[in-house]
N, C-alpha and C positions, 0 to 999 in steps of 0.2 A: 015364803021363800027367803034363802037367807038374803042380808043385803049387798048389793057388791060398790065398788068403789067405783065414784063417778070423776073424775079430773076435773075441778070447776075453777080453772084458769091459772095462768101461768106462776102466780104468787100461792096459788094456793098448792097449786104441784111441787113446789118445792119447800114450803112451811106448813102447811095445815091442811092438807089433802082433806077434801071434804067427803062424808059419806053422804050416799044419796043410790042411786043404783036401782036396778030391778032384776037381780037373778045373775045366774050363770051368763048367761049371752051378754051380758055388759060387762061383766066385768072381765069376761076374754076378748073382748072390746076394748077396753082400755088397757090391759097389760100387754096386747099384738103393740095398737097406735106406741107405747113407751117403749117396747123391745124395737120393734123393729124402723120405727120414723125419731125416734127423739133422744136414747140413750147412743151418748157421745162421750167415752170415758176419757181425762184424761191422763197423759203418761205415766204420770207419775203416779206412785201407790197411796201416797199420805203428805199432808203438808210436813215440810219440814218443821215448822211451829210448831211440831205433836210430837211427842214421843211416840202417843201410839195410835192408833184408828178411831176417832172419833165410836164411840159404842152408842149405838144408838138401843139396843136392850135394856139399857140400863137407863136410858135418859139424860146422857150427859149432855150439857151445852152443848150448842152447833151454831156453826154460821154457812152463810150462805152470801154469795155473789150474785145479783142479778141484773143483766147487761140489756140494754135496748140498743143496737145494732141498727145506723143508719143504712141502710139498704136493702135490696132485693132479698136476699135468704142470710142465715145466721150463723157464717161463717166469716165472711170480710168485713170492709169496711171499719166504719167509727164508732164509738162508744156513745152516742148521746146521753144516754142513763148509765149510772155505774150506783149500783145501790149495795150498802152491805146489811144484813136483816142476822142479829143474833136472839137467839130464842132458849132460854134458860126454863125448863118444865118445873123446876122444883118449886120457883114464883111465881107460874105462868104467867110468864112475861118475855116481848120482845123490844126489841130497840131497832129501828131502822135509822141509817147513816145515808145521805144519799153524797159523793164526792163531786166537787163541780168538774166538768170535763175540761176545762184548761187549766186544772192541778198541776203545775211544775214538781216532779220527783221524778228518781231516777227509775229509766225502763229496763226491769232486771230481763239481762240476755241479751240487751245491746249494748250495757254498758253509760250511758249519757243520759243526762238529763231530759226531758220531754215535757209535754203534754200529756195527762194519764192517760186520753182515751187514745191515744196514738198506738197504744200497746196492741189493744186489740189489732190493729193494721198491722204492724208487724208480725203478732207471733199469734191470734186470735186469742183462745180464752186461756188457757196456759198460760200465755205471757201476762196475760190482763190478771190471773188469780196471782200469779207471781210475783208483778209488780205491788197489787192491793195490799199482800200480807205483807211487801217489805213496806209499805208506805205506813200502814197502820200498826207492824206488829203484834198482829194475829192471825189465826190460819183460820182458812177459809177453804170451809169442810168441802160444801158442793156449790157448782154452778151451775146456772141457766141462761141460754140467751135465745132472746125475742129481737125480730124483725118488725119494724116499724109499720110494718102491712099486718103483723100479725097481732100488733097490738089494737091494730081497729079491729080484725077479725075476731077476739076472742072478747071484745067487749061487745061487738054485736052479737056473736054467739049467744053471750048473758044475758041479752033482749036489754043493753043498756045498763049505764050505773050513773047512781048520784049522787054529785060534789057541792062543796058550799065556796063560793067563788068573792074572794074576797073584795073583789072589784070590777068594771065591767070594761070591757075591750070587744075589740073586731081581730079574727086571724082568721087565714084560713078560708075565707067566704062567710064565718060563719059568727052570729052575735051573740055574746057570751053576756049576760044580763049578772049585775050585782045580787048575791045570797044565795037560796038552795038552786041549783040547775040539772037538769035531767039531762044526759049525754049519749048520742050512740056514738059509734066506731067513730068514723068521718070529724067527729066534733071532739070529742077526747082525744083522738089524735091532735086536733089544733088547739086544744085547751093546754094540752101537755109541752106541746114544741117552743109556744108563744116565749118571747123574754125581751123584747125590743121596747114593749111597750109597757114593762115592769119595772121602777127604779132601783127594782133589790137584782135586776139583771139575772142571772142563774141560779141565785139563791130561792127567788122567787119562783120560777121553773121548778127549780126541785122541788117545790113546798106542794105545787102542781101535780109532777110526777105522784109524789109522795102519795096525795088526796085519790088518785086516780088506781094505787096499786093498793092501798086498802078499799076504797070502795069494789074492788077486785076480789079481795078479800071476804068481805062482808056478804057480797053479792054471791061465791060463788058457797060461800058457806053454806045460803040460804035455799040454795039452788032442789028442787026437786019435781023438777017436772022432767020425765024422761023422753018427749017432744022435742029437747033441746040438746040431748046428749051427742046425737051425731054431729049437730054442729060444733058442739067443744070440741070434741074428738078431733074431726077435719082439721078445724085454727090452732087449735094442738100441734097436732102430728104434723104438719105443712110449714109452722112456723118457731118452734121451740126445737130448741136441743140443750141438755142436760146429759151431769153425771150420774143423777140420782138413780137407779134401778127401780123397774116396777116391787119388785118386794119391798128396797127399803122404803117407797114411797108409804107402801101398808105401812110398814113398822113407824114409822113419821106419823102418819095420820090418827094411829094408836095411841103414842105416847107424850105428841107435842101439841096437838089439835088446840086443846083449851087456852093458850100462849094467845093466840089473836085475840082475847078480850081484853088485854092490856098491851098496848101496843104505845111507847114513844118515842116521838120522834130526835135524832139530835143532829144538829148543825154544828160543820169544823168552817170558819171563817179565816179570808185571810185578805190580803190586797194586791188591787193588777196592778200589773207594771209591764213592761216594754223591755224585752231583752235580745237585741238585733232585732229589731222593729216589729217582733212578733208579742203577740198577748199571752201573759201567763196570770197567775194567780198563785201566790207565794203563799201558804201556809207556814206561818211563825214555828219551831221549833217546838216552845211552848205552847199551842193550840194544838200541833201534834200528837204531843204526849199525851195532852189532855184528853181529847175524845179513845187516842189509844187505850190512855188508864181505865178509860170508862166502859169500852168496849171488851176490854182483859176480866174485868172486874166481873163484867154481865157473863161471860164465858166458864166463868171459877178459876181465873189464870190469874198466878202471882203478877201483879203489879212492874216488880222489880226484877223478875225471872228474864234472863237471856233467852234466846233462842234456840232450839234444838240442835240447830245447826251450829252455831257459837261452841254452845257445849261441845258437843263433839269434836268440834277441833278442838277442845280446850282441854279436852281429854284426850287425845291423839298425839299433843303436843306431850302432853305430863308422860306420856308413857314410852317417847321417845328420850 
């Protein structure tokens, strides 16, 4: 029978869609759960970053936004993870970004300064992709976001994943032991959240998140027992929403798949400080540009190229 496509967790629904599957009945199994529980398009047609529609026939670079959403379902609330994942086919290779969530830049559509995960509260993923591309300029093809419940859920779905823990702590209830560690839901939730007891404070967390949404990855790559399908499906469909389409997920899963065997990671660093008594974290101008450059570069985008939107007025202007 031919194969069909299996959803093997929430990084991998949006980067590397895994095949796995058993026939027709699953895979109209997985394209109902995407059409009708998970695709959440939003407004706008194209980033403004693009000229044109990311082509994914063809294989162009793509990026992705992927949001952990502190609360009940995943539309409100705070951004605790804000990750940005670009994935270039020609070198099969990705780069993941993770942003710390007391980023000081401005929240585009309100106008002011903030805290980056405050976007989502304001304006949910819209304003959260909108802020991201101004912060980093570059566009940021599709999003997904994951509910903090649905990040246990889809890791026990997995029947568990395993991290390499670079030191050992208590969170959570639960005792996290120095080197390789086997985690279910319950426990990689508190392996992920942990940062109090880390002296790299969020930076640390991320490295965490990081280790947790490739082993994600990895896991659900590997994935083929179809005993376990309905549970993806459920933690899926219950806790994820995306712009991605069940067709473009196929087309993604076709032509970007092999990009997860190189996968690195990079850190934008900067320093807190106290601005009316609140905690931000200032990223340098310079550290900026730099992960931007790098992130442009991975994409095939000039370096030094303006914005879509820039142009355009710059050309609106000349023609007046």
């Amino acid at each position: 029978m031919k194969k069909a496509l299996i959803i093997a967790g929430i990084i991998m629904l949006t980067v590397v869609m895994g095949i796995g599957g058993y026939g027709y009945y699953m895979y109209k199994s997985v394209q109902g759960t995407v059409d009708n529980k998970m695709h959440q398009p939003l407004e706008r047609e194209k980033s403004e970053k693009r000229f044109e529609v990311v082509d994914i026939e063809q294989a162009e670079p793509l990026s992705f936004l992927l949001l952990g959403v502190d609360a009940q379902d995943s539309t409100r609330g705070r951004t605790d993870t804000i990750m940005v994942v670009t994935v270039n086919p020609a070198d099969n290779s990705m780069k993941m970004l993770s942003i710390p969530r007391d980023t000081r830049t401005e929240i585009i559509g309100r106008g002011f300064d903030d805290k980056i995960n405050h976007a989502f509260a304001f304006g949910g993923a819209e304003m959260t992709v909108n802020t991201v591309e101004n912060f980093l300029d570059i566009p940021i093809d599709y999003y997904a976001t994951v509910n903090m419940n649905g990040f246990k859920d889809i890791v026990d779905a997995l029947g568990g994943v395993t991290v390499d823990n670079d030191f050992a702590f208590s969170s959570g209830g639960h005792q996290f032991n120095e080197g390789e560690i086997f985690l279910e839901g319950d426990q990689a939730l508190a392996f992920a959240r942990m940062r109090k007891q880390d002296t790299r404070g969020d930076f640390g967390r991320n490295d965490r998140q990081r280790q947790i949404v490739m082993a994600i990855i990895e896991e659900g790559a590997q994935f083929s027992s179809i005993t376990r399908a309905g549970s993806i499906l459920d933690a899926l469909g219950d806790n994820v929403l995306t712009d991605v389409s069940f067709d473009n997920m196929v087309k993604i899963q076709e032509k970007y798949r092999s990009a997860r065997h190189n996968m690195e990671t990079i850190e934008i660093t900067g320093s807190g400080t106290r601005i009316d008594n609140i905690y931000y974290l200032v990223v340098p101008e310079e550290e900026r540009l730099r992960v931007s450059g790098e992130l442009r570069t991975h994409l095939g985008l000039d370096e030094d190229s303006s914005s879509v939107a820039a142009v355009e007025e710059e050309e609106e202007t000349a023609n007046n």
